[in-house]
C-alpha positions as CSV (number, residue, x, y, z in Angstrom):
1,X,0.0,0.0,0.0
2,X,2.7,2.3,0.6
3,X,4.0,4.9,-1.4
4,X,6.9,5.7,0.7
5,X,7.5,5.2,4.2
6,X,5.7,7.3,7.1
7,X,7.2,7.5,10.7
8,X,5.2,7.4,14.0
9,X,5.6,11.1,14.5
10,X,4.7,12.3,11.3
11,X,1.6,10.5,11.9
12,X,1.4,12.3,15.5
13,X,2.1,15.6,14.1
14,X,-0.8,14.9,11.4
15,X,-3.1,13.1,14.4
16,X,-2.8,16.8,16.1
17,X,-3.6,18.6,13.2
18,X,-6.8,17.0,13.1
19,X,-7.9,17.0,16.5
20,X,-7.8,20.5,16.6
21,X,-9.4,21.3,14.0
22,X,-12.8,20.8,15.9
23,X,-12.2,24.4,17.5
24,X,-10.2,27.5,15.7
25,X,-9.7,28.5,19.5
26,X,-7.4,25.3,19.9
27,X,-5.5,25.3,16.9
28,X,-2.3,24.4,17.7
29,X,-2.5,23.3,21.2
30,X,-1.4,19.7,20.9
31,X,2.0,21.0,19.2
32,X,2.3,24.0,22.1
33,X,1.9,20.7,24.6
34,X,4.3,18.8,22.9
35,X,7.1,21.9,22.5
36,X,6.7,22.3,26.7
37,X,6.2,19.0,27.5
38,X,9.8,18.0,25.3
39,X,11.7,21.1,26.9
40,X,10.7,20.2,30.0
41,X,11.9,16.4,29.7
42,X,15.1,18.2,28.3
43,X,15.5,20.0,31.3
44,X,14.8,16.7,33.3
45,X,17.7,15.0,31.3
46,X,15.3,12.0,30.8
47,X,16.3,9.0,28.5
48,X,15.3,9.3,24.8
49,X,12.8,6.4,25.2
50,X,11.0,8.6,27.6
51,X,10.6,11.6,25.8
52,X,9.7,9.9,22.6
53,X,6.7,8.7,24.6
54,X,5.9,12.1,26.2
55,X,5.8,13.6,22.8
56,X,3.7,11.3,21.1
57,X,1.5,11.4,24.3
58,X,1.4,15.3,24.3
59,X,0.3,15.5,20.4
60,X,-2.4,12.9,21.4
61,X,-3.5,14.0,24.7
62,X,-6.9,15.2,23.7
63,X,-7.8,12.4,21.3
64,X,-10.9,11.3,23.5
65,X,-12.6,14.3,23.7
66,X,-15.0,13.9,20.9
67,X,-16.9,17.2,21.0
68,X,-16.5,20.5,21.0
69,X,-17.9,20.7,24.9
70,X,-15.0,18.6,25.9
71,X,-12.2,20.3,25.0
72,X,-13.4,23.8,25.8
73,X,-14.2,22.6,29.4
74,X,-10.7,21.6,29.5
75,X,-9.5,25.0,28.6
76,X,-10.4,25.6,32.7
77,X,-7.0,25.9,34.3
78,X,-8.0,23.6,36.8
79,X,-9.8,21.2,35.1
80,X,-10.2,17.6,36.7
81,X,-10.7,14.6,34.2
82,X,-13.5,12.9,36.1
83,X,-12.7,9.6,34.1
84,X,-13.8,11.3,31.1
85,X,-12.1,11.9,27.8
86,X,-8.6,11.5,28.9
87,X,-9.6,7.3,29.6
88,X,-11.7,7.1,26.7
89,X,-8.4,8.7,24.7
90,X,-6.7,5.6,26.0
91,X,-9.1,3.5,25.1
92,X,-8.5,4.6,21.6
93,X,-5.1,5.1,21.5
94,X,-4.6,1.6,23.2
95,X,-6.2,0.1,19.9
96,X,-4.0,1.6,17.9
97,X,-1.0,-1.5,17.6
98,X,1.8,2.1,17.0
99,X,0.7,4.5,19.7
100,X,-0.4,2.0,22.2
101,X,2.2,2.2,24.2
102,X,1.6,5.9,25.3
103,X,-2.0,4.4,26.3
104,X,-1.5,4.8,30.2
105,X,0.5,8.3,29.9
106,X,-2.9,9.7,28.0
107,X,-5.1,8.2,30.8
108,X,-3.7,9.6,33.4
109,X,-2.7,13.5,32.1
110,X,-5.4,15.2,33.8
111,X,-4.0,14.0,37.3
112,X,-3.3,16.0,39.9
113,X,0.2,15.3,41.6
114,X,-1.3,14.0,44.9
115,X,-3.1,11.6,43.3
116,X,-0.1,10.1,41.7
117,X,1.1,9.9,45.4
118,X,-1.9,8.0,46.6
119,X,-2.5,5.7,43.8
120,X,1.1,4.2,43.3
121,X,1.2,4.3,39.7
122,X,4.0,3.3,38.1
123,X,7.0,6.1,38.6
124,X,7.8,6.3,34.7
125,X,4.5,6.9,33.9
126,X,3.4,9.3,36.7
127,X,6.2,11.1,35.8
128,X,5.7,11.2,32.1
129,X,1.8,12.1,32.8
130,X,3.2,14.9,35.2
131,X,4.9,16.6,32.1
132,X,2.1,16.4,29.7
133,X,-0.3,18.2,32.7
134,X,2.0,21.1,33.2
135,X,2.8,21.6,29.4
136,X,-1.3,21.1,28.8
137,X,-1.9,23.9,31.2
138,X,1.1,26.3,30.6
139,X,-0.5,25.8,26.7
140,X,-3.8,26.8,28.0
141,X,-2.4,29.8,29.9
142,X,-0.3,31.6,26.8
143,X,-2.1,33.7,24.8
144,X,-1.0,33.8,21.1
145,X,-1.7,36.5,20.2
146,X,-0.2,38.5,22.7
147,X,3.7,38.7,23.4
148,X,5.2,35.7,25.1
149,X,8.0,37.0,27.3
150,X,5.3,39.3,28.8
151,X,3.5,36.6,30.3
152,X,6.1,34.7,31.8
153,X,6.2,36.3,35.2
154,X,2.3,35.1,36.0
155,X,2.5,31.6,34.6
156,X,5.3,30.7,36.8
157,X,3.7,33.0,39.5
158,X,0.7,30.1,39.1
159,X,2.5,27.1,38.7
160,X,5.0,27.8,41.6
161,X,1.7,28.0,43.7
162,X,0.5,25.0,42.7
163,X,3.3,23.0,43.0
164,X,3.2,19.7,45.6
165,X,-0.7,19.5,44.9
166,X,-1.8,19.7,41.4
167,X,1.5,19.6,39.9
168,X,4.9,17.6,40.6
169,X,7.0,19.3,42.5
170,X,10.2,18.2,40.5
171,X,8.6,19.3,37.1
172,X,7.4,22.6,38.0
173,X,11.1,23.3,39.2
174,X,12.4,22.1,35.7
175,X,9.5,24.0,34.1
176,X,10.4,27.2,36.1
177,X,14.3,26.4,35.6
178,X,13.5,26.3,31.9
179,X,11.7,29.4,32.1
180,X,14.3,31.6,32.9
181,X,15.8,31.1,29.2
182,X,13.8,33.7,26.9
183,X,14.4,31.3,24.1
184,X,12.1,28.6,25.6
185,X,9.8,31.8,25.4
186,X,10.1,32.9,22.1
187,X,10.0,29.1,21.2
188,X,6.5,29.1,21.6
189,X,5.6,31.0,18.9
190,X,4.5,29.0,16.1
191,X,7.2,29.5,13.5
192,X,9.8,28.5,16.0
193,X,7.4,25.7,17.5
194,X,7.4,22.9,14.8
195,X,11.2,23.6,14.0
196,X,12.2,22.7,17.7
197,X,9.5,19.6,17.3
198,X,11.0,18.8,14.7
199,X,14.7,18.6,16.3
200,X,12.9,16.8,19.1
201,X,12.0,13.9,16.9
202,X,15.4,14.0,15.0
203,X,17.3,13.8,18.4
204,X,15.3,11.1,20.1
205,X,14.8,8.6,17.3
206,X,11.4,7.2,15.2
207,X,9.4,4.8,14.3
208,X,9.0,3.5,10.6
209,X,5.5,2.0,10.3
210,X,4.7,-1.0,8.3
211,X,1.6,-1.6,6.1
212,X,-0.4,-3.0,8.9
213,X,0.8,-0.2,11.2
214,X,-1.1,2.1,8.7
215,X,-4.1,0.8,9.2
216,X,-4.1,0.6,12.4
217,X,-3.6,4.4,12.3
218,X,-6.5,5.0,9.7
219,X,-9.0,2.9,11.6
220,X,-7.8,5.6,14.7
221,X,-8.8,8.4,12.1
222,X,-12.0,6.9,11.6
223,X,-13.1,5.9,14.8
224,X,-12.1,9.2,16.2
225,X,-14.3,10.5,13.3
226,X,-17.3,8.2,13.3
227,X,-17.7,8.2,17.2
228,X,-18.6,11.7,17.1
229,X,-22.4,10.7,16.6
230,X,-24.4,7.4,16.8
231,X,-25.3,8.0,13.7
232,X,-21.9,7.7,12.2
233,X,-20.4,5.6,14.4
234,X,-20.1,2.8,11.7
235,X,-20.5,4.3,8.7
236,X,-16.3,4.4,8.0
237,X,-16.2,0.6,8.0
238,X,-18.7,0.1,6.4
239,X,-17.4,2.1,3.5
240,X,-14.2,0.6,3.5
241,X,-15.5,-2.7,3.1
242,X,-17.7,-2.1,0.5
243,X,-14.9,-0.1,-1.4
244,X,-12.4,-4.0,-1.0
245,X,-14.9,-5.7,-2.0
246,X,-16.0,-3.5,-5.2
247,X,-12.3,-3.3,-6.0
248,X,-12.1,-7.3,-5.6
249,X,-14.9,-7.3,-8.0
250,X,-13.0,-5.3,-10.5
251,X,-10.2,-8.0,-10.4
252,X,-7.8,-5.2,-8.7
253,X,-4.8,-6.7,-7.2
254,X,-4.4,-7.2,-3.2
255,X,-2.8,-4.0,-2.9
256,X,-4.9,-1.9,-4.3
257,X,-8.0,-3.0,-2.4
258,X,-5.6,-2.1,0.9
259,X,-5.3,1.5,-0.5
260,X,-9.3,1.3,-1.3
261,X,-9.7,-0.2,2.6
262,X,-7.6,2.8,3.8
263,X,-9.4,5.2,2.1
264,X,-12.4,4.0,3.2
265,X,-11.7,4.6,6.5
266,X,-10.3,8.0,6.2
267,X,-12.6,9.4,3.6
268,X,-14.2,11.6,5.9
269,X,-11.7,13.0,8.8
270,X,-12.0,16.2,7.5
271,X,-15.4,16.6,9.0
272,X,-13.6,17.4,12.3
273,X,-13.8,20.7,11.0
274,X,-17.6,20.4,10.9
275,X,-19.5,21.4,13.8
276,X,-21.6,17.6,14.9
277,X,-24.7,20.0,15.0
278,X,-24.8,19.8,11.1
279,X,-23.6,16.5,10.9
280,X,-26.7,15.2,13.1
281,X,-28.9,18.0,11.7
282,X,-33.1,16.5,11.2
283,X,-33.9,18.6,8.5
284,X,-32.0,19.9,5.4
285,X,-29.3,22.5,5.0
286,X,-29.0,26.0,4.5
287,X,-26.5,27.3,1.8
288,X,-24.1,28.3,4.0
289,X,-24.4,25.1,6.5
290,X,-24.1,22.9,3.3
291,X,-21.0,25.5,2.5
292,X,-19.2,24.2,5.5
293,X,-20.2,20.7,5.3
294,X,-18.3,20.6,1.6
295,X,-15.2,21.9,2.9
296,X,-14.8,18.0,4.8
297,X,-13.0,16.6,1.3
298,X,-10.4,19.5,1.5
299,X,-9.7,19.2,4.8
300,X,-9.1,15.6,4.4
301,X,-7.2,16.2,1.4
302,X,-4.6,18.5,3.5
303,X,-4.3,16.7,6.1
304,X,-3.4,13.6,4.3
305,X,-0.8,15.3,1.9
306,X,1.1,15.6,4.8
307,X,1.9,11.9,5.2
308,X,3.6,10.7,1.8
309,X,3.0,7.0,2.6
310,X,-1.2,8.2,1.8
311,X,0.0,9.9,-1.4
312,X,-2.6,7.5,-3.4
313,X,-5.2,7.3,-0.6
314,X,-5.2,10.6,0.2
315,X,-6.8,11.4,-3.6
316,X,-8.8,8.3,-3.6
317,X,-10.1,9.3,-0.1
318,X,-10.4,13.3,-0.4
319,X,-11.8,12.7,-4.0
320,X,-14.7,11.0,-3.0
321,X,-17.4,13.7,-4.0
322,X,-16.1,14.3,-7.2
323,X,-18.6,13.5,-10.4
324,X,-18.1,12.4,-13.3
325,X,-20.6,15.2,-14.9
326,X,-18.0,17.5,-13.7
327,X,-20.6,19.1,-10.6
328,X,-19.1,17.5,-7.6
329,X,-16.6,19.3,-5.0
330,X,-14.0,20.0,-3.5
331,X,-11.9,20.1,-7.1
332,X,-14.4,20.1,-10.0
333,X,-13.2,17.1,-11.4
334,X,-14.8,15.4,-14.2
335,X,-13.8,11.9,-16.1
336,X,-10.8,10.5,-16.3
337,X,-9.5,13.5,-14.1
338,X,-10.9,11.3,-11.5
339,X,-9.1,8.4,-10.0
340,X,-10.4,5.3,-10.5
341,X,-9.9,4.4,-7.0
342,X,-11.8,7.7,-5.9
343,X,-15.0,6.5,-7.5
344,X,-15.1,3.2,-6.2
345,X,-14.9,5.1,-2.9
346,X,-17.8,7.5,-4.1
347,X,-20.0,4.6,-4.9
348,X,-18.9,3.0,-1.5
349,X,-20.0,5.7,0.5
350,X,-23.6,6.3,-1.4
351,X,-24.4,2.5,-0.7
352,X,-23.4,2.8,3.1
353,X,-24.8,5.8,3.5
354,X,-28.3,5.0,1.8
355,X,-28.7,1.6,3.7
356,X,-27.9,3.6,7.4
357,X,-30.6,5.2,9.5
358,X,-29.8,9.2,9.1
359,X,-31.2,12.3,11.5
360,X,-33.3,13.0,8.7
361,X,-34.2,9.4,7.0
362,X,-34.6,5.8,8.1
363,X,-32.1,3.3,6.1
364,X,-33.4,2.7,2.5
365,X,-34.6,-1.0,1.4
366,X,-32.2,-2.5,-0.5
367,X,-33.9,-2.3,-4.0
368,X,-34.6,1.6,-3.2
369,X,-30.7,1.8,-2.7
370,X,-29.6,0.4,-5.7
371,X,-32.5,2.0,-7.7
372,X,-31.1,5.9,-6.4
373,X,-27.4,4.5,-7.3
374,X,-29.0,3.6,-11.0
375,X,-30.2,7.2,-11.0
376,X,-27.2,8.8,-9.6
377,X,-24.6,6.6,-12.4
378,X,-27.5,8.5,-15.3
379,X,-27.3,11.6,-13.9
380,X,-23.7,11.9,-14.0
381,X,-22.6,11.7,-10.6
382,X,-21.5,8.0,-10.0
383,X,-19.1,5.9,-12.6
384,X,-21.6,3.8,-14.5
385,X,-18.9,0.7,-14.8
386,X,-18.7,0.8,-11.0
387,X,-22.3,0.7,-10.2
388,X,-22.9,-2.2,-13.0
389,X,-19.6,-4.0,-10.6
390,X,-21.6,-3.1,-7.7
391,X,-25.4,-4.6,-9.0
392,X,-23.8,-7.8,-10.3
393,X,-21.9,-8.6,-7.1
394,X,-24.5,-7.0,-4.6
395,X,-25.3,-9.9,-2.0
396,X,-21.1,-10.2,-1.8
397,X,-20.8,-6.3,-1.5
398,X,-23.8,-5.8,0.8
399,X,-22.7,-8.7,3.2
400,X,-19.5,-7.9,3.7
401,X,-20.9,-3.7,4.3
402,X,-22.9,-5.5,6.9
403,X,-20.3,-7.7,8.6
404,X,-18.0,-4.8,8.9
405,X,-20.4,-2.7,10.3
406,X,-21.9,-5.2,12.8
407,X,-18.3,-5.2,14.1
408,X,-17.6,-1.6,14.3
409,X,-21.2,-1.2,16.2
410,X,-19.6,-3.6,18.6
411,X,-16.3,-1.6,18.8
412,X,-18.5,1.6,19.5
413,X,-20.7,0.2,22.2
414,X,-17.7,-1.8,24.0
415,X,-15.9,1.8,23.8
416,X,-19.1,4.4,24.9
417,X,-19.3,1.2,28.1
418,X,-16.0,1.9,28.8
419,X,-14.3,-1.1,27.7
420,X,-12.0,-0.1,24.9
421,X,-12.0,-1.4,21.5
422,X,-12.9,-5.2,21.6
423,X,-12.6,-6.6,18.4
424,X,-15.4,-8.3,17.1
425,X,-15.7,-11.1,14.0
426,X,-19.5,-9.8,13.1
427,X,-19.7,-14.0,12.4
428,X,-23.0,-14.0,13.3
């Protein structure tokens, strides 16, 4: 499946990108966590090992909290994690085979120090956790748009007060030792940020991922995605299984159904940007709200040129609203300009979507499905060949939409009880 090779950071770096899109307000705030956290361990002297964890775990921190609401109720200095998003970001990131190993760090980075000393959690990770608390609320703290050196005397003012209760005592004296250097300052600002991240990485090693690495990392996109609503919470899968199984009915070798699987899953991360109000709206959309729902493909399309390992998938997933009349979005294609990959994908997602339950709609019978797909390939806006692939092959296409789906309904339930992501056959 791979163009090139990604590494585990690049995919961080990406990952934090996309969680904050949800909010302009927190754009940037895993990155600002991850430039503290590092300079902190620095200051600490830790072993590479551990600060390869603390960054990963600082551009990840906030993967559970799903909504809007979440993350603006952490932006309360003293916010506790009542066993909220910070576990159900480890139940995530636990599921993904690469990042799993920062699982516990993530759980616990809403703690308060004198917790840590009750509990008896491990040292390493207490102390990791530590780090990524202070650097999450020193981000919170520093406001971007005013001067940074400015602020310095009433962050450390708060922190220093706080030390020995919410904070560790040893990391607020290497944040406040660290503070004294203006650089660490002016290293804040974004266009000295992902420069010093950047040497971070470089200095402490990274990971290469392997094919089954990456999809372990799109099916973290997606559920991150999907789980934002009921509604959704399936829909992913269920378009990347339809889009291998189209692409086995094509004859398309085992590699290229991967790329088809992958961008099945990611097709629709860019709709992090999209408030969930829209996506769970009853009734239909304004201009404007439709406006904002388009933009979803171009996100997804930025995101993914980021990572040059998703160089195919990221046109195959990003793509998937392009027509073949030429009236589709976000690029206008038309024809051949579109990949053929990207079309399987856009009949892939019509299917899945037209046979779910919807705000607006109950799930359409099967033979109402396939007859809107017949109208849509007329009209224009689906590849005719595709849809004919799809009609002749429909009891092996719709069964394996359904398997995949009665799996990730499992996944979602075992994850909203708290269990993590149990992995399900959908046998039955």
């Amino acid at each position: 499946m791979s163009e090139s090779s990604c590494n585990l950071s690049g995919v961080a770096l990406v990952m934090s990108d996309f969680l904050d899109l949800v909010n302009p307000k927190l754009s940037g705030h895993h990155r600002s966590v991850a430039y503290i956290a590092m300079s902190v361990a620095e200051r600490l002297g830790l072993p590479s090992e551990s600060k390869e964890d603390i960054i990963l775990a600082s551009l990840t921190h906030d993967i559970g909290a799903l909504s809007v609401a979440d993350r603006m109720e952490a932006l309360d200095f003293e916010f506790v994690d009542a066993d909220s998003h910070a576990r159900a970001g480890s139940r995530l990131i636990a599921a993904c085979a690469p990042l799993s190993g920062v699982a516990d760090i993530v759980a616990r980075h809403h703690e308060w120090h004198d917790s840590f000393v009750k509990s008896g959690v491990d040292a390493d990770i207490a102390l990791s956790a530590s780090i990524v608390h202070l650097a999450d609320r020193v981000s919170i703290l520093l406001n971007d748009s005013s001067e940074p050196l400015s602020q310095r005397k009433k962050i450390i003012e708060k922190i220093s007060k706080r030390a020995g209760g919410m904070f560790n005592p040893r990391v607020a004296a290497a944040f406040i030792e660290e503070s004294r250097r203006e650089a660490f300052w002016f290293g804040t600002l974004p266009e000295f940020r992902d420069s010093a991240i950047a040497r971070f990485v470089s200095e402490n090693g990274d990971v290469d991922l392997s094919t089954a690495d990456m999809l372990d990392v799109a099916k973290l996109f997606c559920r991150i995605i999907d789980y934002r609503s009921s509604f959704t919470a399936a829909h992913s899968a269920g378009v990347a299984a339809c889009a291998s199984a189209i692409g086995g009915c094509l004859g398309l070798p085992n590699h290229e159904k991967a790329r088809l699987e992958t961008a099945g899953y990611m097709h629709d991360i860019g709709k992090m940007a999209v408030p969930s109000s829209l996506i769970e709206k009853r009734g239909g959309l304004a201009d404007e709200e439709f406006n904002i729902v388009k933009s979803h493909a171009f996100y997804t399309y930025h995101l993914l040129d980021k990572l040059p390992c998703f160089s195919v998938v990221r046109d195959y997933a990003a793509m998937h609203h392009e027509k073949i009349n030429g009236n589709g979005y976000p690029f206008k294609l038309k024809g051949g300009e579109i990949p053929t990959g990207a079309r399987i994908v856009a009949v892939a997602d019509v299917f899945t979507a037209l046979s779910e339950d919807r705000p607006f709609r109950k799930a359409l019978a099967l033979d109402d499905t396939i007859k809107t797909i017949d109208e849509m390939a007329s009209d224009g806006s689906l590849d005719g060949d595709i849809t004919r692939a799809l009609k002749s092959n429909l009891s092996l296409v719709d069964s394996a939409r359904a398997k995949a789906q009665r799996a990730a309904i499992f996944e979602y339930r075992s994850f909203e009880d708290g269990r993590g992501i149990i992995a399900h056959s959908a046998s039955a």
